[in-house]
C-alpha positions, 0 to 999 in steps of 0.5 A: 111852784107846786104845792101839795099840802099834807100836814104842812098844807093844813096848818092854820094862820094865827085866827085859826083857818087852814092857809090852804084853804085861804089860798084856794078859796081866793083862787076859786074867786079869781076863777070867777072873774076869768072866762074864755074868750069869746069866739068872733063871729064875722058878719059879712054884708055880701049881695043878694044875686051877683053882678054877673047875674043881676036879673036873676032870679032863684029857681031849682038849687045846683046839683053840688053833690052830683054835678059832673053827672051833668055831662051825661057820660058813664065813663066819666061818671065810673071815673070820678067813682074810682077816683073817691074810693082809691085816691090816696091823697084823699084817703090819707086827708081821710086818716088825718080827719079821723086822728083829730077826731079821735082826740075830741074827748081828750079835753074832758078827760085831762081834767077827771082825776088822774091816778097812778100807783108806783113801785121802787127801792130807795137807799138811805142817803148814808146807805145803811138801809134800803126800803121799799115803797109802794104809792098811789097819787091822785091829782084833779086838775081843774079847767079854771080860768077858762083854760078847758073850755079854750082846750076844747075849742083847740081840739074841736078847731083841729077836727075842723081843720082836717074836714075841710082839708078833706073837703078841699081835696075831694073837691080838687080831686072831682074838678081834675078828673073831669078837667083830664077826662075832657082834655083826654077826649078833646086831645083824642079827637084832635088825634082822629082830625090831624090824621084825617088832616095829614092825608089831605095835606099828603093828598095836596103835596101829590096834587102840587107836585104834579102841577110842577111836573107840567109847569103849572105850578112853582117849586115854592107851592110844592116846598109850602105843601111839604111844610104843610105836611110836616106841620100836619104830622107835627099836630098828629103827634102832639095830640097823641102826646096831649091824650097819653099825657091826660090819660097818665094824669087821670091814673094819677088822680086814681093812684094807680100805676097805669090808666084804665085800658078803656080810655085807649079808644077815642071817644067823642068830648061830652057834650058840656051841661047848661049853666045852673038855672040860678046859682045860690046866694052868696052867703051860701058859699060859707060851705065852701072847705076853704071858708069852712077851714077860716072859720076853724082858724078863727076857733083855733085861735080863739082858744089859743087866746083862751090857754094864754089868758088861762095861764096867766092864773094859778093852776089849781087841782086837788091831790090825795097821796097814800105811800107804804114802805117797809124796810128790806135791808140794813137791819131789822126787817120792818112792817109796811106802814103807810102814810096819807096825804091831801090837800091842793096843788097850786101852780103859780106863775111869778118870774116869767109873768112878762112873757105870759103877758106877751103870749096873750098879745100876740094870740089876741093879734092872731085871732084878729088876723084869722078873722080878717083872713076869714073875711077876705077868703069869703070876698075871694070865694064870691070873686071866684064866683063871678069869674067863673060864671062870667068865662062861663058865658064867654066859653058858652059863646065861644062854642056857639061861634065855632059850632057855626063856623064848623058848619059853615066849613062843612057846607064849603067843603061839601060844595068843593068835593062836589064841584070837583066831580063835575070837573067845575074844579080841580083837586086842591081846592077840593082838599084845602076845603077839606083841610079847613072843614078839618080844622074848623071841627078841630076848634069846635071839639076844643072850644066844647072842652074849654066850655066843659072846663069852664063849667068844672071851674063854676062848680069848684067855685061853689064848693061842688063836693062828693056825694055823701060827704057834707060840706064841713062845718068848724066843730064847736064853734058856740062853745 
């Protein structure tokens, strides 16, 4: 199937032109009617504002950059710092982005003329003599038929695919550290509140058992006390396993092997920042890694189409050969004589034209499919978004109402202790207005991380990336 023409080559037909010169020209001509592919661009018709927020109008654009920094806290703005410069995952996602870049120039560069020289010994097939040769070849493949404009577009396509993997993971990793670091500080604060709980329910097992030792009280209320009790050391020891488990994952996510010593002492859940004034058009979300990462596809595929369409056509190139040889043995010792060749080189598909024609079809179907897979991901982008917003307000709501609650607990439980120093009432109604007090701060602390939670989702549904790093976008997407 390769044809490289020295004296055979160049010999003329019967009207006296080179036959290689025909063939070339006539493949030069079909080149010109052979381009690749066009790359789709998807046109999606998304609103203006969104359904959860439909009054609303723009105002000053989300911090997506910076956006924990909302929760005013150093510790977890230290964190997240800690976790971009020694995570692991994403120093490897880092090592992937910088191979696929570093062969964005291979396409070019497979098509300049490629030269080799060679050494060997060659024996005569009857082995009476033996020569030494020595050669240099130049081969100029050229990117007809589009095929270099579609190798280009694969290898521009894979360093788009390796930036928004990285995007995707810095902004993975950002959302789970701050996800941890409120559950951590939530679980220490349930931690603080159980134990203060296990004395007052410890306080009422006391107060109950004296009452059955006078007989004003059943043996049942001191059995549901002691229940109380060991519910209340149960709650204690979940909330140290809930913030040893958050503090190993927050290790995790630094890739070290312990958690940093400072997360040991109990701190307050930050307080969660407001809801962005405004969230950004729709058609902005095109920045998030994983729309990023379809729009690569989409130029993948499109220059996958491009190689099998190109393959459908001869290869062509040019190709110079000079080779030397001198007899070394089996006779009289020779001079070095060198011979030239030139001409083109023709790879010409013929026997397995069907299974070509069946790799443009199936590519051609692929690339279809990448851009309907772009379209969904870019629905599904806004979906997010909407949801996140909407358990936004609802967990904002939440909090509210288990703010008031607390503060109504506290009010209860300050006019019960009270009441009980005037002797107006005894000790246990004291105590389980303690407890309730207790409790109604414990819902409050986590109804405040779940609404922190919900703003981390509401930013990761942006496509909240790190500081520095701007959201990937497909390499040579116009090409």
């Amino acid at each position: 199937m390769v044809g490289q023409a020295a004296a055979d080559g160049m010999a003329e037909d019967p009207c006296g032109v080179p036959r290689a010169r025909i063939a070339l020209a006539a493949a030069l001509l079909l080149a010109g009617c052979a381009v690749a592919p066009r790359v789709p661009q998807p046109e999606m018709n998304l609103p203006a504002r969104y359904a959860q927020a439909p009054r609303q109008t723009l105002g000053p654009a989300p911090d997506l950059a910076h956006w924990w920094r909302g929760f005013h806290d150093p510790q977890l703005d230290a964190l997240v710092q800690r976790a971009l410069a020694q995570n692991l995952g994403l120093q490897a996602a880092g090592e992937r982005l910088a191979a696929a870049r570093a062969l964005l120039g291979t396409p070019q560069a497979r098509h300049l003329p490629q030269e080799t020289l060679y050494t060997n010994q060659e024996p005569t097939p009857g082995s009476t003599a033996s020569y030494f040769q020595i050669g240099f070849d130049a081969v100029w493949q050229l990117g007809l038929f589009g095929r270099g404009t579609s190798e280009q577009r694969l290898v521009d396509a894979g360093a788009g695919l390796a930036a928004a993997d990285l995007a995707a993971a810095r902004v993975a990793l950002v959302a789970e550290v701050v996800r941890s670091y409120l559950d951590l500080r939530a679980a220490q604060q349930r931690m603080v509140l159980t134990t203060d709980m296990l004395r007052q329910q410890q306080r009422r097992e006391r107060l109950t058992a004296v009452r059955v030792r006078q007989h004003l009280d059943t043996s049942a209320a001191l059995a549901a006390a002691q229940a109380a009790v060991a519910a209340a050391r149960a709650g204690a020891a979940s909330a140290r396993a809930d913030a040893a488990i958050a503090r190993q994952q927050i290790a995790v996510l630094l890739s070290a092997s312990t958690p940093p010593p400072a997360l040991q002492a109990a701190a307050p859940v930050p307080l969660p920042p407001l809801p962005p004034a405004a969230l950004p058009p729709a058609n902005l979300l095109r920045t998030r890694p994983d729309i990023q990462r379809a729009e690569a596809a989409i130029l993948h595929a499109a220059g996958a189409l491009g190689i099998a369409r190109a393959d459908l056509y001869p290869r062509l190139g040019i190709g110079w050969t000079a080779t030397a040889s001198a007899r070394t043995a089996g006779g009289k010792i020779g001079r070095l004589r060198t011979i030239p060749s030139l001409g083109p080189v023709i790879d010409m598909p013929i026997f397995d034209w069907g299974l070509r024609e069946a790799q443009v079809h199936a590519d051609g179907h692929r690339l279809k499919a990448a851009v309907l897979d772009y379209r969904q991901t870019v629905l599904v982008a806004v979906g997010e978004v909407e949801q996140a917003w909407a358990r936004l307000r609802a967990a904002r709501a939440q909090a509210a109402a288990t703010r008031a609650q607390m503060r109504a607990a506290v009010r209860t439980a300050a006019a019960a202790a009270a009441r009980a120093r005037l002797g107006l009432g005894d000790g246990l109604q004291a105590a389980a207005a303690a407890d309730a007090a207790l409790r109604a701060r414990v819902a409050a602390d986590d109804a405040r991380a779940a609404e922190g939670v919900a703003y981390v989702a509401l930013y990761k549904a942006l496509g909240g990336a790190a500081p520095g790093q701007p959201g990937p976008a497909a390499a040579g997407a116009a090409r």
